[in-house]
C-alpha positions as CSV (number, residue, x, y, z in Angstrom):
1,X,-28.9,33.9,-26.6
2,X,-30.0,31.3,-29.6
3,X,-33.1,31.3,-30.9
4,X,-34.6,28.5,-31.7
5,X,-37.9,29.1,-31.0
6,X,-39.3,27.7,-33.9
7,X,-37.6,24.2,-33.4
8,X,-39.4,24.3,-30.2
9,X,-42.7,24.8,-31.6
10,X,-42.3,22.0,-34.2
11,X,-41.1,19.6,-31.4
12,X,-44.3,20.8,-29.5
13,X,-46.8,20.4,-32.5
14,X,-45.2,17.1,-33.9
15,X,-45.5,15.5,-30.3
16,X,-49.3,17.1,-29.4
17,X,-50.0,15.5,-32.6
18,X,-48.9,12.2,-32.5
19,X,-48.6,11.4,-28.7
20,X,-50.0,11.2,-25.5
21,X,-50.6,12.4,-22.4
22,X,-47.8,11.5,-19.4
23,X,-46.9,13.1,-15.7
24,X,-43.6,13.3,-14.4
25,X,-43.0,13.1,-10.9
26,X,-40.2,14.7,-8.7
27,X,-39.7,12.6,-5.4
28,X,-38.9,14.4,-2.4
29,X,-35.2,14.9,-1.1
30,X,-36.2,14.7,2.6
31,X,-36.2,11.7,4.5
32,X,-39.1,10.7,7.2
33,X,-35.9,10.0,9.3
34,X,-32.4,11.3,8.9
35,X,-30.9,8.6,10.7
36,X,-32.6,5.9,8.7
37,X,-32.7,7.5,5.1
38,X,-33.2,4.0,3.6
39,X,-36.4,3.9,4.8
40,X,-37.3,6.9,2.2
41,X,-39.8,9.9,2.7
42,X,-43.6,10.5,4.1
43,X,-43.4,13.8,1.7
44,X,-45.8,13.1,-1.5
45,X,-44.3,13.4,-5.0
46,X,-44.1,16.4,-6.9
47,X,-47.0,15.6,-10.0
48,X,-46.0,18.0,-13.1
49,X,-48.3,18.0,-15.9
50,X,-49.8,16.3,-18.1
51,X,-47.7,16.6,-21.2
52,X,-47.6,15.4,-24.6
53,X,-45.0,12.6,-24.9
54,X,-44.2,9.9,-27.1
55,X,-42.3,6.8,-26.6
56,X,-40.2,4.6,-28.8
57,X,-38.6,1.0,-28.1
58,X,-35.0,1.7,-27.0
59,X,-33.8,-1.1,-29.0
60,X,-36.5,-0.6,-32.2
61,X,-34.8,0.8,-35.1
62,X,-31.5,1.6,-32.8
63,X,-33.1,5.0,-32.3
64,X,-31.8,6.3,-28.9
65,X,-29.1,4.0,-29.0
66,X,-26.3,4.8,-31.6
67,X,-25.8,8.3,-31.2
68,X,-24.2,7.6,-27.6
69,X,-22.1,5.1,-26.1
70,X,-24.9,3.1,-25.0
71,X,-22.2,2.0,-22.2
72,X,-22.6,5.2,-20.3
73,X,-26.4,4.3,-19.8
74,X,-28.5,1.5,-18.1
75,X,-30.2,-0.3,-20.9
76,X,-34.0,0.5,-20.9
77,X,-37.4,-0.7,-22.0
78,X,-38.2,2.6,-23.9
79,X,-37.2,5.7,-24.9
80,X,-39.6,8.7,-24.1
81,X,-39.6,12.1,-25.8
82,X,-41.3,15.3,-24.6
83,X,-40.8,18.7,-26.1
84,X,-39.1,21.4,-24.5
85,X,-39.8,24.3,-23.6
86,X,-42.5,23.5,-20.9
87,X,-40.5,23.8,-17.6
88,X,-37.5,22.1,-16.1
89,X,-38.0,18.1,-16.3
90,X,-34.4,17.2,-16.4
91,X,-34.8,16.7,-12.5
92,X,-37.8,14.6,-12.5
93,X,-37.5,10.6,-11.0
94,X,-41.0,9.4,-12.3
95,X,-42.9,9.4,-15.6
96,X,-46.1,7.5,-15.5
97,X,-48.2,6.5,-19.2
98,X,-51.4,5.0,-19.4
99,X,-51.6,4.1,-15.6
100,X,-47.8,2.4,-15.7
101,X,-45.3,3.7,-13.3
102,X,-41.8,4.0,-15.1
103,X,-38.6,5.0,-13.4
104,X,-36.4,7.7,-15.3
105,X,-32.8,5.9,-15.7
106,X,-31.3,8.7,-17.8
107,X,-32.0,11.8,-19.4
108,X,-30.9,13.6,-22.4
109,X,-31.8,17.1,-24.0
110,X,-31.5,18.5,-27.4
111,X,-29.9,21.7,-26.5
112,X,-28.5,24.2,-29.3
113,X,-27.5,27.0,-27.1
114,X,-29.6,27.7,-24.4
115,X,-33.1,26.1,-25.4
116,X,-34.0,22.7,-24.7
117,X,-36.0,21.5,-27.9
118,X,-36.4,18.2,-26.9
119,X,-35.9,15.9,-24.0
120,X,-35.2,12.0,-24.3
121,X,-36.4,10.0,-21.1
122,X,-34.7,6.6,-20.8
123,X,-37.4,5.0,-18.4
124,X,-37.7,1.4,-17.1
């Protein structure tokens, strides 16, 4: 087991700092009606937080974009980071910021070991 605790921490107090306040949202798996799954679900999102977040332009200072092949991903408007260690967000569908709606297009993790320092949201 890594520790890198302190990583984690730094991530947390650089982003409570200097960012602000988003929820993600999980949407539910089951469908109103199995035989018409198109149609989507009656079930409410799943609301976590609020947590600290901060978001970049995906295309600003290439940030988020040259340390990937960009041609793995969908391009996207921004680039939105939240520190880890605060509970599993890789599986969230929805981040909203200052009232906006975004949808979560890809998702990457800073992940020495087995600690997730730092999460990058590609959201549209």
């Amino acid at each position: 087991m890594s520790d890198h605790a302190k990583f984690i921490e730094l991530a947390l107090r650089l982003i409570d700092k200097h960012g602000r306040n988003v929820t993600f949202a999980r949407v539910s798996a089951v469908v109103a009606n199995a035989d018409q799954p198109w149609r989507g679900t009656t079930t409410a999102d799943t609301v976590l937080g609020p947590f600290k977040a901060v978001f970049i332009p995906f295309r600003g200072f290439t940030f988020g974009s040259e340390y990937t092949d960009t041609s793995l991903f969908k391009e996207v408007e921004h680039v939105c980071m939240v520190a880890g260690g605060q509970g599993d967000l890789e599986t969230c569908h929805k981040v909203t910021d200052l009232g906006k709606e975004y949808k979560i297009e890809w998702v990457q993790k800073l992940r020495p070991g087995d600690q997730t320092i730092l999460y990058a949201f590609g959201v549209d």
